[in-house]
C-alpha positions as CSV (number, residue, x, y, z in Angstrom):
1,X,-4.0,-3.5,43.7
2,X,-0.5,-3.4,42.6
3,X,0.6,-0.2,40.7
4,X,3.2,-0.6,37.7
5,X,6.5,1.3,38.4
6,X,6.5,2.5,35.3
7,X,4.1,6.1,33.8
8,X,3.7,5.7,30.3
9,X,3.0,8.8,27.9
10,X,-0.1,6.6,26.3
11,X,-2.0,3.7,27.6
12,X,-4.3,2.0,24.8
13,X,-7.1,-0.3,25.8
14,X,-7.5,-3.0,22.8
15,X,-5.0,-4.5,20.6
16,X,-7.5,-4.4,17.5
17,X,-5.5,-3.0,14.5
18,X,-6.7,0.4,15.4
19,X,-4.6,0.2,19.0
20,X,-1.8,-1.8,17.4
21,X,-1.4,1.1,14.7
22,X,-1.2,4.0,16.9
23,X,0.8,2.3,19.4
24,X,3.5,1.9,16.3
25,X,2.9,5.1,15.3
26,X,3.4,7.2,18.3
27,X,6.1,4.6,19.6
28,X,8.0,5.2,16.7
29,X,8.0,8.9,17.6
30,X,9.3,8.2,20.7
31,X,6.2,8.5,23.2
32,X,6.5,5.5,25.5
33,X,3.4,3.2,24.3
34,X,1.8,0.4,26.5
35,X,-1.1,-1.8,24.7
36,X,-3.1,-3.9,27.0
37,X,-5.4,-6.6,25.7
38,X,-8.0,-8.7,27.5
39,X,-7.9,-11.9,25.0
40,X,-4.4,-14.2,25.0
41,X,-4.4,-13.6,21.2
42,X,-4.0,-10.1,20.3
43,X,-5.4,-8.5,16.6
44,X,-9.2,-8.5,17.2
45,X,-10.4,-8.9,14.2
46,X,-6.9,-10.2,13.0
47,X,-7.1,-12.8,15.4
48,X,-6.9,-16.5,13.7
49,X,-7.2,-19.6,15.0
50,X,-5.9,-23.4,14.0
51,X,-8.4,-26.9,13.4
52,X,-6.6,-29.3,12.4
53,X,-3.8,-27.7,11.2
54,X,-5.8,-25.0,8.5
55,X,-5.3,-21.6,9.7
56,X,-8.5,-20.0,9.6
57,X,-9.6,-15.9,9.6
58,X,-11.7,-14.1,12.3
59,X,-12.3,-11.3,10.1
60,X,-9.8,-10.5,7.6
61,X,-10.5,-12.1,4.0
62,X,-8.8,-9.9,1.4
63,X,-7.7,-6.7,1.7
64,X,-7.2,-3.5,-0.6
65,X,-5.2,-0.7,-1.9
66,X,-2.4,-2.7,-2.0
67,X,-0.2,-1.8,-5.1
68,X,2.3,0.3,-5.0
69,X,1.7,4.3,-4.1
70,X,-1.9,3.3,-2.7
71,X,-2.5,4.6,0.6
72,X,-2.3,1.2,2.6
73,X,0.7,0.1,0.6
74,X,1.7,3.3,1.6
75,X,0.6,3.1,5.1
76,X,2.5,-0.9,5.7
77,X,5.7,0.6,3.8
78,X,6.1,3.7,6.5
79,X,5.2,1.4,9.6
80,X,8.3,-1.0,8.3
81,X,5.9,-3.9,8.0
82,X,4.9,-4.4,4.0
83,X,8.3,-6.7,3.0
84,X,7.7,-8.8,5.5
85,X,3.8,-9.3,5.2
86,X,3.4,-12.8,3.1
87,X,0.6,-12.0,0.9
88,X,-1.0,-13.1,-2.5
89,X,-2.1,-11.3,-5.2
90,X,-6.2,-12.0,-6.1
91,X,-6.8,-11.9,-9.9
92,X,-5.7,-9.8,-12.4
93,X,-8.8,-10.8,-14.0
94,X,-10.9,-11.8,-11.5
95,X,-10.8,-10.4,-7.8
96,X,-15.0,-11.7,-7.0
97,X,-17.2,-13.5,-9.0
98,X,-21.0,-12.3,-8.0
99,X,-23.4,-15.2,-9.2
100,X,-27.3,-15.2,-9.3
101,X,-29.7,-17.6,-9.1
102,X,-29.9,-17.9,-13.1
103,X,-26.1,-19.6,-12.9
104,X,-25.3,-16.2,-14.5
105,X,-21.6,-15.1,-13.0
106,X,-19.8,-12.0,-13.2
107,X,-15.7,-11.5,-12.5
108,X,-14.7,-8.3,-11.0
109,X,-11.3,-7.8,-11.9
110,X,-8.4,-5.5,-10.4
111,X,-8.2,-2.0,-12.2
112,X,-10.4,0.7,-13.8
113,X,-9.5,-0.1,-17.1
114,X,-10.1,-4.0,-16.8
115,X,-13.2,-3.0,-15.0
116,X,-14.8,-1.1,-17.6
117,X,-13.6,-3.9,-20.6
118,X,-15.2,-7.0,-18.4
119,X,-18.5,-5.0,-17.3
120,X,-19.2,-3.7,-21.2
121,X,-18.4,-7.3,-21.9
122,X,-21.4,-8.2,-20.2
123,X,-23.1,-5.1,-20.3
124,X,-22.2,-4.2,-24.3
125,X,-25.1,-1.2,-24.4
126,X,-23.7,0.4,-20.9
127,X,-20.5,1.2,-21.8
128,X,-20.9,5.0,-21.4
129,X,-22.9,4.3,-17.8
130,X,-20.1,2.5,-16.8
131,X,-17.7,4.8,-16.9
132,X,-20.0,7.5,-15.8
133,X,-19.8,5.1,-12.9
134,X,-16.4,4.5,-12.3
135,X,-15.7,8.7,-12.9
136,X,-18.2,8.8,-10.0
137,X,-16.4,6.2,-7.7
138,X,-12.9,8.4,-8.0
139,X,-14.6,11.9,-7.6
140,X,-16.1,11.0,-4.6
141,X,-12.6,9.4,-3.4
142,X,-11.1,12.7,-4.0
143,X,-13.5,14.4,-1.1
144,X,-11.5,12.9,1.3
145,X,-8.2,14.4,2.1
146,X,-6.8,11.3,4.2
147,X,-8.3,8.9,1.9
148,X,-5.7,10.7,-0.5
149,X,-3.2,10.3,2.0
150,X,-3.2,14.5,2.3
151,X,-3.5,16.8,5.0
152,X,-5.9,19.3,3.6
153,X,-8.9,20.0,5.9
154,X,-12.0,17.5,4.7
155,X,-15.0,19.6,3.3
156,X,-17.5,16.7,2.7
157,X,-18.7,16.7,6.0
158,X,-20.3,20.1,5.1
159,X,-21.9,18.9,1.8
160,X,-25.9,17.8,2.9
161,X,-25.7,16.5,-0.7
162,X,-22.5,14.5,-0.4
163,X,-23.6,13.0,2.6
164,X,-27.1,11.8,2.0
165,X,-26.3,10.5,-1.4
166,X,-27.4,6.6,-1.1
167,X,-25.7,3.7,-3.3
168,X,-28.9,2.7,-4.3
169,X,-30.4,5.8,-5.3
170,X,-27.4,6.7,-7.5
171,X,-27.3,3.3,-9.1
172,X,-31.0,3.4,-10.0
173,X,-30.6,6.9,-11.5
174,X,-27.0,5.8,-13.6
175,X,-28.8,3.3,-15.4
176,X,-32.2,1.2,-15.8
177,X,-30.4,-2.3,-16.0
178,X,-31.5,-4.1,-12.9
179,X,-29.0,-6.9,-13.0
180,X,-26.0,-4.0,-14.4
181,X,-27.2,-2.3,-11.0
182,X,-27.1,-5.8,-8.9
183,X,-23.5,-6.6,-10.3
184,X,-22.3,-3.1,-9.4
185,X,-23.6,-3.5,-5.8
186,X,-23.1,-6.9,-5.8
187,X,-20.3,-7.1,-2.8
188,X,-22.8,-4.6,-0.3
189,X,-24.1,-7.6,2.1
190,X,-20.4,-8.9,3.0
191,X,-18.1,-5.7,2.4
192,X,-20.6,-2.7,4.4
193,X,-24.2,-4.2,4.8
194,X,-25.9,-2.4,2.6
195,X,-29.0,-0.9,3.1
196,X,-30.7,-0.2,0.1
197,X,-32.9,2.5,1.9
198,X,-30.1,4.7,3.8
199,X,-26.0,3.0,3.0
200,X,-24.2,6.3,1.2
201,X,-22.6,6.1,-2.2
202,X,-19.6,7.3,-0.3
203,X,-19.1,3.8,1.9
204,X,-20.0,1.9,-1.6
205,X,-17.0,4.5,-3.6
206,X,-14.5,4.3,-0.9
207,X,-14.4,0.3,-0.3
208,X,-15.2,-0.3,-4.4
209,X,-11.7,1.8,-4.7
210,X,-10.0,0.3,-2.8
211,X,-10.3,-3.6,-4.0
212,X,-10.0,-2.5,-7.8
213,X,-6.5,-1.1,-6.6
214,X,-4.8,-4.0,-5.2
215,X,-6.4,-6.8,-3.7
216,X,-4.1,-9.2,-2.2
217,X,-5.2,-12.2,0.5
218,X,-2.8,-12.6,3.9
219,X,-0.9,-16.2,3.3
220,X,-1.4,-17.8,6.5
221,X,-3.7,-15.5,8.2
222,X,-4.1,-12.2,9.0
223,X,-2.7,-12.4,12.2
224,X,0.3,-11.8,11.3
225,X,-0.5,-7.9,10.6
226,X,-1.0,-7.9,14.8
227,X,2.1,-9.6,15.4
228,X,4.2,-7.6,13.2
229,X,2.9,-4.0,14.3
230,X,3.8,-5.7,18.2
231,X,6.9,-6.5,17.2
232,X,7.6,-2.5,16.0
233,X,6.1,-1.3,19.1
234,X,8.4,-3.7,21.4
235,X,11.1,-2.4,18.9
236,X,10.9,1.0,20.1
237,X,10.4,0.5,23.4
238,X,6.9,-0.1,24.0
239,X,5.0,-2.9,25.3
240,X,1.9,-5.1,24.5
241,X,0.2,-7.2,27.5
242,X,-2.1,-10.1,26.9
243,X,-4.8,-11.0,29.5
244,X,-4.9,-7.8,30.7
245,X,-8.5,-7.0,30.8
246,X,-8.9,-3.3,31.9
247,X,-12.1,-3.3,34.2
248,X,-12.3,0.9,35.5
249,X,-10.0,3.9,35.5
250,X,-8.6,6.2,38.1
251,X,-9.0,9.7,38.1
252,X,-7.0,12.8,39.4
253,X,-9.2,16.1,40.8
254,X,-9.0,17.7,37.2
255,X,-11.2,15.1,35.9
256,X,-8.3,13.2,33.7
257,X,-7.9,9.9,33.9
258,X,-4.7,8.8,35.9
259,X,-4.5,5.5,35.6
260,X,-6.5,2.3,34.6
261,X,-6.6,-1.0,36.5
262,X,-6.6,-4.7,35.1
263,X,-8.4,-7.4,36.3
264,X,-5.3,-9.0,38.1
265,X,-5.2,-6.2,39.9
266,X,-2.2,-4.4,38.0
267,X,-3.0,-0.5,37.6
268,X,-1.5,1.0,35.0
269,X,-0.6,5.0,34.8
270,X,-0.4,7.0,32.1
271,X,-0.5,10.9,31.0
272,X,-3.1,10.2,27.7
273,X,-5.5,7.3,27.0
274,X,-7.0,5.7,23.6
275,X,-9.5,3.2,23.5
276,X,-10.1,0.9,20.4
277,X,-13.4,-0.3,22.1
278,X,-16.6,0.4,20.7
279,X,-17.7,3.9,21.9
280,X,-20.4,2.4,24.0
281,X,-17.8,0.2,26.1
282,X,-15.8,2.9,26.2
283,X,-18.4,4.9,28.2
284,X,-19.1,1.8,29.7
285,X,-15.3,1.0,31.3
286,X,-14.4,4.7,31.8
287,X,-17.8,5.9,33.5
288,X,-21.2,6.6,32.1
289,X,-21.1,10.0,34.6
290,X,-18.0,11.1,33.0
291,X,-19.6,11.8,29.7
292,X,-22.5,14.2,28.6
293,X,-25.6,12.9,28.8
294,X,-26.5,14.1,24.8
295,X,-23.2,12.2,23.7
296,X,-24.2,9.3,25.6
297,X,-27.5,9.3,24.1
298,X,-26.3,9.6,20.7
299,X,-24.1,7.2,20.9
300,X,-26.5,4.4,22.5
301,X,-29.2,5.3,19.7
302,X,-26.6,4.3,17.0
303,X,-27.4,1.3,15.1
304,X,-25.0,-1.6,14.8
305,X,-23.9,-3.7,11.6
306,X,-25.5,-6.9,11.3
307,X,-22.7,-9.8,12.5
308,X,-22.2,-13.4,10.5
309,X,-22.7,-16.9,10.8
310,X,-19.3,-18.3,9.5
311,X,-18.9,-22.3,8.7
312,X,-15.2,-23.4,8.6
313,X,-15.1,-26.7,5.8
314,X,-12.0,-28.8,6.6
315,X,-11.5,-31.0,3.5
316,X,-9.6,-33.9,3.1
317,X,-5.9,-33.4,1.9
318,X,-5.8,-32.3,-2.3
319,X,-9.7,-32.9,-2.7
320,X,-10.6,-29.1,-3.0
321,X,-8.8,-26.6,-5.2
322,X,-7.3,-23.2,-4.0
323,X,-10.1,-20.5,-5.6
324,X,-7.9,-17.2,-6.1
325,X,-11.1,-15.2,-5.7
326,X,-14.4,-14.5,-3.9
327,X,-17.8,-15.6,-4.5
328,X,-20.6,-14.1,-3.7
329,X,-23.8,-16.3,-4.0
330,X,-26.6,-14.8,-4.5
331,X,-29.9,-17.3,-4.8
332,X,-32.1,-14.3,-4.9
333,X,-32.2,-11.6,-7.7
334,X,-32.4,-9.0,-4.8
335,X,-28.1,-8.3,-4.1
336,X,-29.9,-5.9,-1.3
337,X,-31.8,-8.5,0.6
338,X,-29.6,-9.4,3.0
339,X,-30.3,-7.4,5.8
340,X,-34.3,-8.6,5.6
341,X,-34.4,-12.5,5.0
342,X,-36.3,-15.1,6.6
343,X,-34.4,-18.0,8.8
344,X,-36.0,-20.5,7.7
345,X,-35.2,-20.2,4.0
346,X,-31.2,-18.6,5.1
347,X,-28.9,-18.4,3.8
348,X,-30.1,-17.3,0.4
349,X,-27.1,-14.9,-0.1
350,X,-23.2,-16.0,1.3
351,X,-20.0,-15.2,0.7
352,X,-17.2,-17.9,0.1
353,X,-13.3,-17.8,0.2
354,X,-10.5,-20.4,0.5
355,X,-7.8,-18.8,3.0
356,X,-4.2,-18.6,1.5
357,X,-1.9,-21.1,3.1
358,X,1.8,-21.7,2.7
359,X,2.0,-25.2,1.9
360,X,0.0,-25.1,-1.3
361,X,-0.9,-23.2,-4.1
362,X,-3.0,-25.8,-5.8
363,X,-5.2,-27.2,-2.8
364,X,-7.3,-25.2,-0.2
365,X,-6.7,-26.6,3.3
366,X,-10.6,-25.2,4.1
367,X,-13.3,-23.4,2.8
368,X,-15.2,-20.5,4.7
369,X,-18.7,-19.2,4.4
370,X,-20.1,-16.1,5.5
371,X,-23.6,-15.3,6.1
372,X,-25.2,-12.4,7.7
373,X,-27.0,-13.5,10.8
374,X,-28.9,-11.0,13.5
375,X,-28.0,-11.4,16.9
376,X,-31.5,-11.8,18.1
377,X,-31.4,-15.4,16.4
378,X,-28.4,-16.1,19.4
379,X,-29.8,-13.5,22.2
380,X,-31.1,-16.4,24.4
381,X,-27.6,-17.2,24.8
382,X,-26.2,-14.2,25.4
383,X,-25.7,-14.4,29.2
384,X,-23.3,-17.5,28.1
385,X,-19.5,-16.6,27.2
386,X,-16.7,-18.5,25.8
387,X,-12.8,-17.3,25.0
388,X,-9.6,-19.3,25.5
389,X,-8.8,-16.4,28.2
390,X,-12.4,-17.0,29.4
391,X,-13.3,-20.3,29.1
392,X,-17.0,-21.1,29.5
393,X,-19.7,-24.0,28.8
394,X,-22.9,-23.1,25.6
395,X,-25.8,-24.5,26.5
396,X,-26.7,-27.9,24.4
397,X,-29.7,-26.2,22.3
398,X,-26.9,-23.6,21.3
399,X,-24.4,-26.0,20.3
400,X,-27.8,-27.7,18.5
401,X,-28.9,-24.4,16.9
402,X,-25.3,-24.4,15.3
403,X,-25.6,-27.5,13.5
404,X,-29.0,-26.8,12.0
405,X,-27.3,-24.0,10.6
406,X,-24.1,-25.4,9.9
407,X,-26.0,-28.2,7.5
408,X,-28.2,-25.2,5.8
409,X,-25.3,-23.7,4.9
410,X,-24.1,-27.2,3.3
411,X,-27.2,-27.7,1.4
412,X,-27.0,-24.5,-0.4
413,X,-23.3,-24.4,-0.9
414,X,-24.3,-27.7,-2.9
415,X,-26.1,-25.9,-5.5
416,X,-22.8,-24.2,-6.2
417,X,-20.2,-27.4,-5.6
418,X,-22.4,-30.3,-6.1
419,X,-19.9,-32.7,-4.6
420,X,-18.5,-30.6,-2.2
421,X,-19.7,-33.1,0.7
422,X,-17.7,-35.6,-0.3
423,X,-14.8,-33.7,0.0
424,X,-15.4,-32.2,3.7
425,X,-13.4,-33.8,6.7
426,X,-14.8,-31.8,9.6
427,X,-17.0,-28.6,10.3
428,X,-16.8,-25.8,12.6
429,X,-18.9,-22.5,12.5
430,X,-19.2,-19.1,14.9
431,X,-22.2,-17.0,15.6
432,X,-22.9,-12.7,16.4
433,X,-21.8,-14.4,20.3
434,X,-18.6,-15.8,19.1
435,X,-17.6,-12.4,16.8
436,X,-18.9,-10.5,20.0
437,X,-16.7,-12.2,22.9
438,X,-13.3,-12.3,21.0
439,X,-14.0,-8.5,19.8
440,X,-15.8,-6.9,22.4
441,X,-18.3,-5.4,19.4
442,X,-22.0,-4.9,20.7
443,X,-23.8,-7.8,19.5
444,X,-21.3,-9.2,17.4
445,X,-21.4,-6.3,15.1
446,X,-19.0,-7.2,12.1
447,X,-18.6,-3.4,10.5
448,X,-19.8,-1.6,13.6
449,X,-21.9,1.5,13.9
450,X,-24.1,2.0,10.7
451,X,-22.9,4.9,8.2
452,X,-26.1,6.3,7.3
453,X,-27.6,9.1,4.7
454,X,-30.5,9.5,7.0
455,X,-29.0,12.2,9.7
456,X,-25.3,11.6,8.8
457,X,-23.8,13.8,11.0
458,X,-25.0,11.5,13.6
459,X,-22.6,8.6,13.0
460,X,-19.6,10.9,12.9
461,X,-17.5,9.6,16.3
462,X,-14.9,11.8,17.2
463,X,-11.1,10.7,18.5
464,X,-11.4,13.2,20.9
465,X,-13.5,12.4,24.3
466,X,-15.4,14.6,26.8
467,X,-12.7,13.3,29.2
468,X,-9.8,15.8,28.7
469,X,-6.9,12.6,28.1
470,X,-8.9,10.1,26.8
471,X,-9.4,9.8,22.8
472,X,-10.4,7.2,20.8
473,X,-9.5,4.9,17.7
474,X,-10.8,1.8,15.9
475,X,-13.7,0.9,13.0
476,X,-16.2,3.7,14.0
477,X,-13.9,6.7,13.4
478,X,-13.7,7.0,9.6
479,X,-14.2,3.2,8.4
480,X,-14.4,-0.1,9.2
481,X,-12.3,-2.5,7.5
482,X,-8.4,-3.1,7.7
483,X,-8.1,0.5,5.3
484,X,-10.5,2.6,7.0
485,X,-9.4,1.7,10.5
486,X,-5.7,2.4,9.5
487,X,-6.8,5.7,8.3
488,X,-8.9,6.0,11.4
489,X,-5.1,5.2,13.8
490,X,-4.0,8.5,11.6
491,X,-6.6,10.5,11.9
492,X,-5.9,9.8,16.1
493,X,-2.3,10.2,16.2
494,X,-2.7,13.5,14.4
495,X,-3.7,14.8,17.9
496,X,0.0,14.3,19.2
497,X,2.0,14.3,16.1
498,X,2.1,17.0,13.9
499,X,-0.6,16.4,11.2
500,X,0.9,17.6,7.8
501,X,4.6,15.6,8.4
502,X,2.8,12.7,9.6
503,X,0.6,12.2,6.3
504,X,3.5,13.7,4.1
505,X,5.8,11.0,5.7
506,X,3.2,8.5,5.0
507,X,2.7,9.6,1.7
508,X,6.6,10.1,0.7
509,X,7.6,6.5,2.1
């Protein structure tokens, strides 16, 4: 093995957006920063890749809390990164259209105030539920301090009440209107997985928020977040490293880590540690023995999000127009189905976008659908593996199994575009194995460990390991999601940098 000559203050394992954002942050305040990332692309979920010259989205399809003062306008503006993002604004009016299988549609636009015209438009005798509603989503929004871009101590975690509140519970007591109640849940399956018997209100609150206060789409991919946030890092002094697969760590006689070592052979040393893996890799790379056997436990009982069967649709040049909004599809009445359905009648719930691309604002280059899928459908495969860093062969009934799908997602998404084959040059598609071996998320898992209101407390992860240098960052800290993993890189940097001027800086940029 061949040591580095350099000792770095922090060494992060992943260059999600999670290890991206604290390796800005504490760069920035002068820590010496090194982020090491197994893939040749780096982002994670912000990773994109090109077919025939469309740029198509690993994970990012819109994001919110983008105008001005929100917290992750707020958060982009203090890492230096917002003027140069290239983005595009989705609605005013419409931001996602949820249809049902009666060809009924409803547009969710940006704003509380447009929010509560368009629903009483639909919904003329729930006016008063609807704002109860919306007074609802904000109060619970105020619980958390972060979330508010404050540094007040959080108090929800010791409300029983708070915590084990379920979406579905408090929509069915707000108001008797079964479709009212579908529309208002009607972005769970493809936003959080909802669970209609145990997803809290305060998962449904926090993402609702955030998308009725700014939603904007990444022009060209969101791949560009990871490339910026690198370029701040490298600005102030720090480093990112692709194909740098970390494989174990090194440890001194006090039981901290030392160093970690690549697969190349490389070993890199460092005085502190963050990992943007899932926590069970983490215990996984760092040592199952160096952790305590009731964390361990814990954290192997926790259930993982369901992952997606995506289909890329390549159309022919100016045959498809640019949507500037979602759609979810629903061909069931049941918004909460999603979790339960049956493969041979899938997908009866998706989610469509056209990705925002530079060269037109009339014409979509593609069209992508997303549709939950459980990995058990792909397990048989799952001792194949297949990465540009990692090149490797699927088997032919894999490949096989992909185009069966591939074509029920065309049939369906006929119902909704009649003439949309016509219009299609090529198809791709990726499964749960595909989101699992450029991620490195258990199973493929696209939101990953389950929020829950059945033993909350359980699902709580916290930055700070049982191995005295080593923390931890990334999707299962406070949120998934491009906002709550941001908030998540805060919440870990806050055990170096001094909590109240980070968030106040933050807040005041």
């Amino acid at each position: 093995m061949s040591p580095t000559n350099e000792n770095y203050d922090f060494v992060i394992v992943g260059s999600g957006l999670g290890g991206l954002l604290c390796g800005c942050i504490l760069a920035t305040h002068g820590y010496k920063v090194v982020v090491l990332e197994k893939n040749h692309q780096i982002g994670g979920m912000l990773q994109v890749f090109s077919r025939e010259k469309a740029i198509l989205d690993t994970g990012v399809h819109y994001i919110g809390s983008l105008n001005p003062g929100e917290n992750l306008y707020q958060i982009f503006k203090y890492t230096g990164i917002l003027d140069q993002l290239k983005m595009l604004r989705l609605g005013p009016d419409c931001v996602d259209e949820i249809r049902f299988p009666d060809g009924s549609a409803y547009e969710i636009p940006e704003g509380y105030d447009r929010f509560i015209e368009k629903m009483t438009g639909y919904f003329p005798d729930e006016k008063e539920n609807i704002i109860t509603y919306c007074k609802k989503v904000k109060e619970v929004c105020a619980q958390f301090p972060l979330y508010q871009l404050s540094s007040a101590p959080a108090k929800y975690l010791d409300d029983p009440a708070f915590m084990s509140l379920s979406v579905y519970d408090y929509l069915s007591s707000l108001t008797s209107n079964e479709r009212l109640r579908n529309v208002l849940a009607g972005t769970n399956s493809f936003l959080y997985a909802g669970n209609k018997e145990s997803t809290p209100f305060y998962v449904h609150a926090l993402i609702t928020h955030s998308y009725l206060s700014g939603a904007f789409r990444l022009i060209d991919g969101g791949s560009q977040l990871a490339i910026l946030l690198s370029r701040k890092i490298r600005e102030a002094g720090g480093k990112v490293l692709r194909r740098k697969k970390v494989i174990g760590a090194l440890y001194n006689s006090n039981q901290e880590i030392e160093a970690v070592k690549t697969e190349d052979g490389t070993i890199y040393y460092g005085r502190n540690f963050i990992s943007n893996l899932h926590p069970t890799s983490t215990i996984d790379l760092f040592g199952e023995e160096r952790f305590l056997n009731v964390y361990k436990r814990r954290v192997r009982s926790l259930e993982n999000s369901i992952s997606s069967f995506t289909v890329h649709l390549i159309f022919k040049p100016e045959s498809f127009p640019y949507l500037n909004y979602n759609i979810y599809q629903y061909h069931e009445e049941d918004v909460w189905a999603g979790l339960s359905y049956d493969p041979d009648n899938w997908p009866l719930q998706y989610f469509i976008y056209t990705p925002a691309h530079s060269r037109s604002k009339k014409y979509a280059d593609s069209l992508s659908v997303m549709a939950l899928m459980r990995y058990s459908e792909v397990e048989k495969w799952a001792d194949s593996f297949n990465t540009v860093t990692e090149p490797g062969e699927r088997p032919a009934d894999y490949l096989a199994f992909k185009k069966q799908k591939e074509e029920q997602v065309i049939q369906k998404l006929e119902k909704v575009f009649p003439d949309i084959r016509s219009k299609i040059r090529s198809v791709y598609s990726s499964t749960p194995l595909t989101f699992r071996d450029y991620t490195a998320s258990p199973e493929g898992s696209m939101f990953g460990i389950v929020k829950s209101t059945i033993n909350p407390l359980s699902t709580v992860i916290n930055i700070k390991s049982h191995i005295p240098n080593l923390y931890l960052t990334g999707q299962n800290i406070i949120m998934h999601g491009i906002l709550g993993v941001a908030l998540g890189s805060i919440a870990t940097c806050t055990a170096f940098v001094d909590r109240e001027k980070l968030i106040r800086a933050i807040a005041e940029s």
